[in-house]
N, C-alpha and C positions, 0 to 999 in steps of 0.2 A: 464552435461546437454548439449543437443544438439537440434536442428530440422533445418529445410531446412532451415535458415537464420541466427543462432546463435549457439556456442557453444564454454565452456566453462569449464574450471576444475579449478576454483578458489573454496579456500576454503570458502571466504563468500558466493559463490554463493551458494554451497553444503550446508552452512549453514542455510543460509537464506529458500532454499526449506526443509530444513529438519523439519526447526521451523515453517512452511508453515504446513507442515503434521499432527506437533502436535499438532497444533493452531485451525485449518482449520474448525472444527468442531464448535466450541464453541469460534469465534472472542471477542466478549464483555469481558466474563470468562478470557480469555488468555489477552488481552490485562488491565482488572484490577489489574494483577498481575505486570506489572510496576510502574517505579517508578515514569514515567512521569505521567503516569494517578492518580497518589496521588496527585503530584505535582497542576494538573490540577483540580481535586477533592476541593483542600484543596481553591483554587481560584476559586471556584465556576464556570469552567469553563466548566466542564467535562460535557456538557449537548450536544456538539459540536462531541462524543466521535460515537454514533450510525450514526448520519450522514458519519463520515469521514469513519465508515466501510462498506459504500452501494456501493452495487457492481453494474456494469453496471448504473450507473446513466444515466450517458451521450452518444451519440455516435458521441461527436465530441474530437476532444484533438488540442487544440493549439498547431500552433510551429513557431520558427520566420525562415523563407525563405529571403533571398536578404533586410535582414531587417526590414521586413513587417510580424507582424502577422497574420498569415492563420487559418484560422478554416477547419480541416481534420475531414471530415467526416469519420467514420470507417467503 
């Protein structure tokens, strides 16, 4: 994995994009098949599961600067 600002030959990273690829289509489908999402299932929690896979919700990302957090606009 590479582009004008990062690049990378770790095997997680290759991992992680690989499981990106087969995922990518069908987020909800691919993540019920964990264990965590039973886990979270079984505790009634799993209602929390479609929100955490929205994509571009926000176009801000906190991050802490000289100790202070900033809100970065993207």
């Amino acid at each position: 994995m590479s582009s004008s600002l990062y690049s990378t030959k770790c095997d997680s990273t290759i991992a992680a994009l690989d499981l990106w690829s087969i995922a990518c289509s069908d987020l909800p489908g691919y993540i019920e098949k964990s264990a965590h999402w039973s886990r979270l299932r079984e505790k009634g929690l799993d209602d929390c599961i479609g929100f955490c896979l929205t994509e571009d919700y926000t176009d801000m990302i906190p991050f802490i600067k000289d100790e202070v957090l900033v809100n970065n606009i993207l």
